[in-house]
C-alpha positions in Angstrom: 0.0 0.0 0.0 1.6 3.6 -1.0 2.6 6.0 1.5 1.1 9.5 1.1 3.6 11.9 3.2 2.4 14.9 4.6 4.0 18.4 4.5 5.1 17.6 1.0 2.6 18.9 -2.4 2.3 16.4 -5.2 1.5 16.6 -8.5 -1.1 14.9 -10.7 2.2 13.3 -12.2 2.9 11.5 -9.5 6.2 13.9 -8.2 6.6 15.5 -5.0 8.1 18.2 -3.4 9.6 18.9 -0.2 10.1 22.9 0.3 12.8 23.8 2.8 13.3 27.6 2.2 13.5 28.7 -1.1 14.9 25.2 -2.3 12.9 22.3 -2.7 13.7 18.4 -3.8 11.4 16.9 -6.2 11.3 13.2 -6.1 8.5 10.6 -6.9 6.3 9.7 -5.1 5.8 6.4 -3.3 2.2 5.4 -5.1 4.6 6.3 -8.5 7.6 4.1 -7.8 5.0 1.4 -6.6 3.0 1.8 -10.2 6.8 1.3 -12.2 8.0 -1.3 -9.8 11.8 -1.9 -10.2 13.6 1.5 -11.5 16.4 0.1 -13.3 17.7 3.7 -14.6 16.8 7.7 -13.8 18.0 10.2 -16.4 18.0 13.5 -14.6 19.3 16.8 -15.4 22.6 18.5 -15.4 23.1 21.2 -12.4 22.3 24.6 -13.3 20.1 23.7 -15.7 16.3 25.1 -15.4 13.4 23.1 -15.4 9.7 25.0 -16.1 6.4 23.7 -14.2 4.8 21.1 -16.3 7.7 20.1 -18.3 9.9 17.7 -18.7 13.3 17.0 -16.6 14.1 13.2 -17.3 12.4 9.8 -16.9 12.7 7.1 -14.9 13.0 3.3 -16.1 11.9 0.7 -14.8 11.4 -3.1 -16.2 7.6 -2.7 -17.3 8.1 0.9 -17.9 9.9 4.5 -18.8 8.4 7.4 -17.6 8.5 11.3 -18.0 9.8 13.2 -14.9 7.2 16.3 -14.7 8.6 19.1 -13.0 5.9 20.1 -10.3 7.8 23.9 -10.0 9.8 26.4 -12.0 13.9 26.9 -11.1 17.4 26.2 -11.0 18.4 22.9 -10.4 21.0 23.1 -7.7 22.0 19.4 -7.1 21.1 16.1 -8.4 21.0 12.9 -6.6 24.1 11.4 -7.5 23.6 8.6 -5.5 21.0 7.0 -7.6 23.4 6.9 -10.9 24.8 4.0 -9.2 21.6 3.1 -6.9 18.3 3.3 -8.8 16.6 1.0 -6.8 16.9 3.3 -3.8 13.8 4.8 -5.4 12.3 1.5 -5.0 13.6 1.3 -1.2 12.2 4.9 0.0 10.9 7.2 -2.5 10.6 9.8 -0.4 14.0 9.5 1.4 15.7 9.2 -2.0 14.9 12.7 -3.9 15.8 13.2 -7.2 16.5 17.0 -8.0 16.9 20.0 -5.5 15.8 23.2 -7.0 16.3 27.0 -6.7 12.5 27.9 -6.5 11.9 30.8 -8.9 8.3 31.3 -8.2 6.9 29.8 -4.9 3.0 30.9 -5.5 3.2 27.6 -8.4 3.4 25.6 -4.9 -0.6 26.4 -4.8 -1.3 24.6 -8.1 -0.2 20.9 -6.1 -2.1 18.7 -4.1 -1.3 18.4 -0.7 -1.2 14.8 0.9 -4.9 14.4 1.4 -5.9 15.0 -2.0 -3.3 13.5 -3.8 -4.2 10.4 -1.6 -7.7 10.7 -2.9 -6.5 11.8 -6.2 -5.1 8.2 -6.6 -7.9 6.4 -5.2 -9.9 7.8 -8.7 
């Protein structure tokens, strides 16, 4: 059974955010990581490269399935997470532990557009 953590937002993509400040690291979220099953590869983006809400930052393979990364907010991205180059699975292992990108927010009022935990729950109950 997916975990739906609270304090983060969530998108109708299935990606989360965690704001701390004016940063925040965008992951997947657990009922997303359950729905691929084994990630075999993430393709994420360079650092200081921008991503734009509602578009495209990489994917994420798995074996039944590759999948889009949707950025859920506009920014810089700061840091990737290295560790799962080596380490897909730790998506697998904690989705919300194992973030993908950390980004400079450039405009925190898009936060408003995402689900908190509550209605993404119900969101993927549909």
């Amino acid at each position: 059974m997916a975990k739906f953590e609270e304090g983060l937002r969530y998108s109708e993509s299935h990606e989360y955010i965690r704001v701390e400040g004016e940063y925040g690291f965008v992951g997947i979220s657990d009922y997303a990581q359950h729905a691929l099953g084994n990630v075999v590869y993430v393709d994420m983006p360079e650092v200081d490269d921008e991503v734009t809400a509602g578009e495209e930052f990489g994917a994420v393979e798995s074996v039944k399935a590759a999948s889009d990364l949707i950025s859920p907010v506009s920014g810089t991205v700061v840091e990737v997470n290295e560790a799962l180059e080596d380490k897909p699975e730790l998506l697998n292992e904690d989705a919300f532990a194992n973030w993908i990108i950390k980004v400079q927010l450039s405009d925190k009022s898009e936060l408003e557009n995402l689900m908190d935990a509550k209605a993404y729950e119900a969101f993927c109950a549909e």
